[in-house]
C-alpha positions as CSV (number, residue, x, y, z in Angstrom):
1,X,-7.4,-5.3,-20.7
2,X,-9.9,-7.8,-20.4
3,X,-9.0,-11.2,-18.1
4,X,-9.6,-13.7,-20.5
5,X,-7.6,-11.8,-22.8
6,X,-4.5,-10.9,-20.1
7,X,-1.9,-12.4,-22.4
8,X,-3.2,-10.8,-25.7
9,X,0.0,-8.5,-27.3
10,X,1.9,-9.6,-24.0
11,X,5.7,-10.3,-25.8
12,X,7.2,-11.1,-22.8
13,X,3.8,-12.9,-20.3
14,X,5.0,-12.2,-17.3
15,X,2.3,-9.8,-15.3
16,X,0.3,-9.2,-11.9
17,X,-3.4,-9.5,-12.1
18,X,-5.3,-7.5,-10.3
19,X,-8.9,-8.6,-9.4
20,X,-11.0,-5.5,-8.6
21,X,-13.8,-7.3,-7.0
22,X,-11.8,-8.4,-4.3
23,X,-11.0,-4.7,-3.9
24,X,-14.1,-4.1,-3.2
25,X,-15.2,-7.0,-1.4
26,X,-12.3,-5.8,1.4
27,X,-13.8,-2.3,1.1
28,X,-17.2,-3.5,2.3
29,X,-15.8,-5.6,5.5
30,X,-13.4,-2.7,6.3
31,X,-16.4,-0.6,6.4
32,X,-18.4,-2.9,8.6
33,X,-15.6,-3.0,11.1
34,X,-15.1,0.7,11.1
35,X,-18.3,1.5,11.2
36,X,-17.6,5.2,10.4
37,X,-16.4,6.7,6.9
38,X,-13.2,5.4,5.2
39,X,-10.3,6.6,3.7
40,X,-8.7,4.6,0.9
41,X,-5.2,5.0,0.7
42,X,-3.5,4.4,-2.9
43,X,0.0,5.8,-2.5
44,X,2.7,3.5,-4.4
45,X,0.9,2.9,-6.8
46,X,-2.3,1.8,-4.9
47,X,0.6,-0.5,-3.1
48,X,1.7,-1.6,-6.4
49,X,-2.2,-2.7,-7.9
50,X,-2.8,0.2,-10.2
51,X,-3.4,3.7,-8.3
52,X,-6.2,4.6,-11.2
53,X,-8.0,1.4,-11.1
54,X,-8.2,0.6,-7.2
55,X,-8.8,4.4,-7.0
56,X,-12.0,3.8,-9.5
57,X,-13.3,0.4,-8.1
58,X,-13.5,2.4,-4.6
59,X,-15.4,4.8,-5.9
60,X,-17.7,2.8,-6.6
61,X,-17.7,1.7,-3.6
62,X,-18.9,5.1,-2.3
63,X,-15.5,6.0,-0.5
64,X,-14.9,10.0,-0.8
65,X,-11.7,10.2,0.9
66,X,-8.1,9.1,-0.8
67,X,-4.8,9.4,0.6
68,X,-1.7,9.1,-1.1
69,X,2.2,10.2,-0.5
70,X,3.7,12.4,-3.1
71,X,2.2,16.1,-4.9
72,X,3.1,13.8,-8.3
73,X,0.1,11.2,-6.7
74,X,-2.1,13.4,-5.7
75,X,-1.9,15.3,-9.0
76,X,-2.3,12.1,-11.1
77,X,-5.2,11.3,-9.4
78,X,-6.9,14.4,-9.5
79,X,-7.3,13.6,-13.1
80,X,-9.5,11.1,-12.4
81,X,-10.9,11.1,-9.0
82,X,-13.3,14.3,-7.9
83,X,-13.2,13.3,-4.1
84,X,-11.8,14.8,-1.3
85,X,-8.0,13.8,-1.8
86,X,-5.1,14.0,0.9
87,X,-1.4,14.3,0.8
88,X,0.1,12.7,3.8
89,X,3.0,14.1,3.8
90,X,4.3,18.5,3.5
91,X,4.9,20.5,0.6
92,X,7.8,23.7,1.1
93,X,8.2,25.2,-2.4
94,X,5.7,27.1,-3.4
95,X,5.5,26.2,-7.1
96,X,4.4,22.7,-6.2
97,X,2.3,24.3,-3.0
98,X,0.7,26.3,-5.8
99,X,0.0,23.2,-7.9
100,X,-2.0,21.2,-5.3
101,X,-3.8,23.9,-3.5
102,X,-5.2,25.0,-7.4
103,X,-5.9,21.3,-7.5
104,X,-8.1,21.5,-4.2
105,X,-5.6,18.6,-2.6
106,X,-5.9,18.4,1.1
107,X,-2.8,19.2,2.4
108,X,-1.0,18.3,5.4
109,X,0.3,21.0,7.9
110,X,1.8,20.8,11.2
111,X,4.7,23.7,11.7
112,X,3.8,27.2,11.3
113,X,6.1,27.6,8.8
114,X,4.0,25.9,6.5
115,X,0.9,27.3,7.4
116,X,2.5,30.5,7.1
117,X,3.6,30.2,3.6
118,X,0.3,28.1,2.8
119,X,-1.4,31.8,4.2
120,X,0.7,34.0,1.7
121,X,0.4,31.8,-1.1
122,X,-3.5,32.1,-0.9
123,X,-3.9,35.6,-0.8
124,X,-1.6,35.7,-3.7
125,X,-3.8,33.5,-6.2
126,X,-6.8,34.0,-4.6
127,X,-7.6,30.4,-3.6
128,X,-8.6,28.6,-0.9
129,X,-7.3,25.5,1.2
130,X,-7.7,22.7,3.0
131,X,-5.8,21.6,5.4
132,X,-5.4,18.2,7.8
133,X,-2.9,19.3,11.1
134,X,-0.7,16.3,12.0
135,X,0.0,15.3,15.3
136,X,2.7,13.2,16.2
137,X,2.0,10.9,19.3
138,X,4.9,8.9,19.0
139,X,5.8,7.7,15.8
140,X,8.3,10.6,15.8
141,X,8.1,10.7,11.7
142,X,6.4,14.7,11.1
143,X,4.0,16.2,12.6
144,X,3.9,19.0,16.0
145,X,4.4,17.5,19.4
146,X,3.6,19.3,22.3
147,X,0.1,21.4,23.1
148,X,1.8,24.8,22.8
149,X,2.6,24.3,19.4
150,X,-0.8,22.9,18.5
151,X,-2.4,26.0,20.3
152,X,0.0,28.4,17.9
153,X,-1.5,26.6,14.8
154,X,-5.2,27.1,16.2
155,X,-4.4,30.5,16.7
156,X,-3.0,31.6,13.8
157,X,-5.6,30.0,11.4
158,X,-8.3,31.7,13.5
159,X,-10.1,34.7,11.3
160,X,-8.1,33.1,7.7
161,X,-11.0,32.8,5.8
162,X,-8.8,31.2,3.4
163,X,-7.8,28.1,5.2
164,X,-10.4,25.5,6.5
165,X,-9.0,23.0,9.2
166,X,-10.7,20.0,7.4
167,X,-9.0,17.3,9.5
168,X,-7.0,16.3,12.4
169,X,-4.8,12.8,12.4
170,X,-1.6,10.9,13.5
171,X,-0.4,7.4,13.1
172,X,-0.1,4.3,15.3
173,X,3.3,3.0,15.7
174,X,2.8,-0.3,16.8
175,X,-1.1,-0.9,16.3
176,X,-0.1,-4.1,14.0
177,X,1.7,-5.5,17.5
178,X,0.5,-8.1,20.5
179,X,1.7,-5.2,23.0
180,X,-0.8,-2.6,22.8
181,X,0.7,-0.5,25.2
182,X,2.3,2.4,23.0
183,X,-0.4,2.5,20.6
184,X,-2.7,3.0,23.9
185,X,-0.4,6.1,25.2
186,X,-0.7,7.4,21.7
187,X,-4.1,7.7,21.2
188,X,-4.4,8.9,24.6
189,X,-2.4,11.6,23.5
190,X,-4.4,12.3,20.1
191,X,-7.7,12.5,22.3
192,X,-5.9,15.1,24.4
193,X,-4.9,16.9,21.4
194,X,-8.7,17.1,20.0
195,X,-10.1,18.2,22.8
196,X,-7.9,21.0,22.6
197,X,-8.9,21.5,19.0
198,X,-12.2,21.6,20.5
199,X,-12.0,24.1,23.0
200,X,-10.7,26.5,20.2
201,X,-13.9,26.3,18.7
202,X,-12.5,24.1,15.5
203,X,-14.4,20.8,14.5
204,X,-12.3,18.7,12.2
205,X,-12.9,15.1,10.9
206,X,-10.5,13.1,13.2
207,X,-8.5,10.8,12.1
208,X,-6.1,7.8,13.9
209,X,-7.0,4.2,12.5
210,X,-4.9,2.6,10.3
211,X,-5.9,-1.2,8.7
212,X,-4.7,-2.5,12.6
213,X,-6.5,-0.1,14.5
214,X,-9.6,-0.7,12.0
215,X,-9.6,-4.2,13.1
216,X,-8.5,-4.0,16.8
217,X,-9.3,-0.6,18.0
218,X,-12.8,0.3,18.1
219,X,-12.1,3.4,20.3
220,X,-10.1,4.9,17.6
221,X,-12.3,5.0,14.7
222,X,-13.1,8.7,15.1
223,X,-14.9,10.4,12.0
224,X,-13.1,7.8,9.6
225,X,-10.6,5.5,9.3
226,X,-7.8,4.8,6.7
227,X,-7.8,1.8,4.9
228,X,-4.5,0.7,3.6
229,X,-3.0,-3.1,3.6
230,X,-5.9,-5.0,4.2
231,X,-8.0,-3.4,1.4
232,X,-5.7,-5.2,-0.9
233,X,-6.3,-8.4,1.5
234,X,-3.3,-9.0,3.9
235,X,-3.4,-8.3,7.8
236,X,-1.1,-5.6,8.4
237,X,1.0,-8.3,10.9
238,X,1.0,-12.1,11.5
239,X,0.3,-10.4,14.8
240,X,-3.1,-8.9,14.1
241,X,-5.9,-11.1,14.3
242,X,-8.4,-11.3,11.0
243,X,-10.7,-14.2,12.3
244,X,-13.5,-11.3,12.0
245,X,-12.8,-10.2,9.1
246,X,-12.9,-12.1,5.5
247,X,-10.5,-10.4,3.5
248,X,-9.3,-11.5,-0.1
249,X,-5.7,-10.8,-1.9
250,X,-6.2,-9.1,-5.1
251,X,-3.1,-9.4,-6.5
252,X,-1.1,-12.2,-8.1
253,X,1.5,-12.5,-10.0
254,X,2.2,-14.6,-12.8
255,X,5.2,-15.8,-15.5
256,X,5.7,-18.5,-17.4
257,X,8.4,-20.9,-18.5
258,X,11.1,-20.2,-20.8
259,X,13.6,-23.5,-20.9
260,X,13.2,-26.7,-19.5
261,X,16.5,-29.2,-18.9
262,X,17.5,-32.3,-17.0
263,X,20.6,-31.7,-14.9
264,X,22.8,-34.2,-13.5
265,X,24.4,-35.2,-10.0
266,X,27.0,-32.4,-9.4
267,X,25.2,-29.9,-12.1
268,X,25.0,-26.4,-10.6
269,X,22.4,-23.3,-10.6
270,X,23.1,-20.3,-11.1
271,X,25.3,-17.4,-9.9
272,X,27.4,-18.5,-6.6
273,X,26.5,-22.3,-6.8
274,X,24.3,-22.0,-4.4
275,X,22.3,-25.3,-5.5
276,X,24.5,-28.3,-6.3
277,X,22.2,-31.5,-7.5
278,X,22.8,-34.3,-5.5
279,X,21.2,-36.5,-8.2
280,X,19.4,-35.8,-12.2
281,X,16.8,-33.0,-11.2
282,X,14.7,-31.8,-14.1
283,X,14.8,-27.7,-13.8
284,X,12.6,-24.8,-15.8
285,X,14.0,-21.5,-16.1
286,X,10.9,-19.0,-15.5
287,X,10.9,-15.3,-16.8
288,X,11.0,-13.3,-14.0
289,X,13.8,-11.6,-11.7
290,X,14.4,-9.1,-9.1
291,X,14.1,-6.6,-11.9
292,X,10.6,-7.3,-11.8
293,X,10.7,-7.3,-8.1
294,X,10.8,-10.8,-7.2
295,X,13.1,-10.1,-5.0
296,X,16.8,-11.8,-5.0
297,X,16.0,-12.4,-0.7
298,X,13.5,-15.4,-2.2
299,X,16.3,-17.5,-4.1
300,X,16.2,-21.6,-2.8
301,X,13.2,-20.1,-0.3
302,X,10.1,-19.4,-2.3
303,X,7.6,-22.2,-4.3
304,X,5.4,-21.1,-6.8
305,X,2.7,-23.2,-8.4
306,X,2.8,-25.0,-11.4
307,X,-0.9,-26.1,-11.9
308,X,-2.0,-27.5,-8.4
309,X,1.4,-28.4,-7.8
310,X,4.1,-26.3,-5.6
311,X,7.7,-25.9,-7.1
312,X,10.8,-24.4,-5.6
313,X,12.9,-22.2,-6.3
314,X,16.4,-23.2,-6.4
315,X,19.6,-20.9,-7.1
316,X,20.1,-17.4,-6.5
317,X,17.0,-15.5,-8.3
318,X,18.7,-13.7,-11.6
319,X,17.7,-9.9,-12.7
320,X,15.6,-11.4,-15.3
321,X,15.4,-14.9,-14.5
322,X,14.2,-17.6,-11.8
323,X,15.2,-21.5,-12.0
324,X,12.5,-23.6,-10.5
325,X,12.4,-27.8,-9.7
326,X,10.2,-29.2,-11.9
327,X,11.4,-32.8,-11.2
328,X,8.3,-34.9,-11.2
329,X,6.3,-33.1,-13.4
330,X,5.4,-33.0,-16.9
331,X,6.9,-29.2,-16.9
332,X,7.3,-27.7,-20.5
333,X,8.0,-24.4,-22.1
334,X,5.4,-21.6,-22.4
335,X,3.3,-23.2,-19.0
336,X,1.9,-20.5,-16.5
337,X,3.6,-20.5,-13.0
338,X,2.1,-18.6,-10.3
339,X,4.2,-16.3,-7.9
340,X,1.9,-15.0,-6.1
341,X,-1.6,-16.6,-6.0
342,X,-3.1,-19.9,-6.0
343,X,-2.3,-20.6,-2.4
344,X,1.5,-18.4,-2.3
345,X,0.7,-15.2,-1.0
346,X,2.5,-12.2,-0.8
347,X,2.5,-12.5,3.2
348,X,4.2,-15.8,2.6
349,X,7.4,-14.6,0.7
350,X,8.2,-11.5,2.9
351,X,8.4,-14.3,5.7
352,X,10.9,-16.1,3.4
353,X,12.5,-12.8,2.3
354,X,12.5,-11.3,6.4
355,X,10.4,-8.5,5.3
356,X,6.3,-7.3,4.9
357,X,3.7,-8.1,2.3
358,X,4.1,-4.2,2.2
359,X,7.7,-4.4,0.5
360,X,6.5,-7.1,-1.9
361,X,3.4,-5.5,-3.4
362,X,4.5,-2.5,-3.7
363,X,8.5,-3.5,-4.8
364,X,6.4,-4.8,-8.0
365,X,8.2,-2.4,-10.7
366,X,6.8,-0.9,-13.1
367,X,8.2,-3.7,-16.2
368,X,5.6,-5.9,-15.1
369,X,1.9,-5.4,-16.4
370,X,-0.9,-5.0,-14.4
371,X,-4.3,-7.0,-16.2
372,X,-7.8,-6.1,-14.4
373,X,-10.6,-8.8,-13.1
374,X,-14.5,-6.6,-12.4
375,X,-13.1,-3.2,-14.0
């Protein structure tokens, strides 16, 4: 769907646009801080922009390497995407092991359990695989722990023609933090872990930088680093420092109004009479809700825009429904209101919510359109 034409056959015209070109405008400084390959990573939807799309517009970009976080990702976008992509987290039955390895998905291994049964199932179909060992350094998530079990891994996949080590990774706990400490130790402990990999005569593409280590980390760029939040434009923390980096938010999200009514002194909002007028306030009812995932945690915190103008949000935020105060302005049915965009960003209402820009983006649901800018 065209931009200029983002409301066209809309019945209902609430909707996230998605502008592509800042996609890959964040794509391009990412890759001049890294400074080695990237990795895209589009799980959730691409964080809730469009999996397919972002996926697409990186391509362009000349990014080969795609993460995501479920077989059902990674399968949908195979269809699309020829590069290399990998699943980030393990597979145990062998019917969807089956699926993904005749797919040629990367696949994430780090118990020999699973590189056991990856083993068997190859010499069963006759197909080879790729695999990325995960090491956990202290996020304490998945992946092997301790040298001896890496050294069993490099063992066993030594003379199986079938399985080629293609990476080696883990992931920083607290990289997005002032205190650097832990995410120091860890990556102390990931160098440790490759030189072993080394000395067993294996060369896999390393892997440790997420979008915080990208920008604060130079040391653990590696072979190529994994871009997530801040190639849809948003520092991973209000604690990581962007001043080097011009990054733009691609996503915002838009309604419009439904009702507009004058209220009087006394006059409540919504469910709980958690707003009470304290004189006439002039209110617009704007169709959107937590079912759309504008989340109930914003109600009597969040503004929006109206034009240039900032309105609040008053009441507790209905499944389907938001009340706004529109006192002051010449407010009428069927006018846009921004959510997200025009100066309210998504890092904004996760501070007003108590949560990350993470949980906003990708809490979008699925009800609410996505519209393309530079397909």
């Amino acid at each position: 769907m065209k931009a200029r034409e983002e409301e066209k056959g809309m019945l209902r015209k609430t909707y996230a646009l998605i502008d592509l070109e800042c996609i890959a405008h964040n794509i391009r400084e990412l890759k001049r801080m890294a400074k080695t390959e990237v990795m895209a990573v589009v799980k959730a939807n691409a964080y809730g922009h469009g999996m397919k799309q972002v996926a697409d517009k990186a391509m362009q970009q000349g990014v080969n390497w795609f993460a995501v976080a479920t077989p059902d990702e990674a399968i949908e976008l195979r269809q699309t995407c020829d590069k290399h992509i990998l699943l980030l987290s393990s597979v145990d039955d062998e019917l969807t092991l089956r699926v993904l390895v005749e797919a040629n998905i990367s696949l994430c291994v780090y118990t020999l359990e699973q590189l056991n049964s990856l083993i068997l199932l190859c010499k069963k179909i006759n197909h080879n695989a790729c695999i990325h060992i995960k090491i956990d350094t202290g996020m304490n998530r998945i992946g092997l722990r301790t040298k001896e079990e890496l050294l069993i891994l490099l063992e066993k996949l030594k003379g199986q023609a079938s399985i080629f080590l293609e990476g080696v990774f883990t992931h920083f706990a607290t990289a997005d933090e002032a205190d650097m400490e832990f995410t120091y130790r860890q990556l102390q402990s990931f160098q440790q872990a490759v030189e072993t990999i080394k000395k067993e005569n294996f060369h896999p593409i390393c892997h440790a930088s997420n979008s915080a280590a990208i920008l604060k980390i130079p040391k653990a760029h590696f072979d190529l680093c994994r871009m997530g939040i801040s190639m849809y434009g948003y520092a991973p923390s209000q604690e990581t420092n962007i001043k080097e980096v011009s990054l733009k938010p691609a996503l915002s999200l838009i309604s419009y109004i439904t009702y507009v009514k004058t209220i009087s002194a006394g006059d409540s909002v919504s469910y709980g009479r958690q707003f009470i007028a304290q004189r006439p306030e002039k209110v617009a009812t704007v169709a959107i809700g937590y079912a759309d995932g504008y989340i109930r945690a914003l109600s009597g915190k969040a503004e929006a825009m109206l034009g240039s103008r900032r309105i609040k949000n008053i009441g507790r935020i209905c499944m389907d429904q938001s009340m706004f105060l529109v006192t002051g302005t010449e407010a009428k049915i069927g006018d846009k209101i921004q959510l997200i965009g025009n100066g309210v960003t998504a890092q904004e209402l996760a501070c007003l919510a108590g949560t990350i820009t993470y949980e906003i983006l990708t809490g979008l649901s699925a009800r609410v359109p996505r519209v393309y800018l530079n397909d």
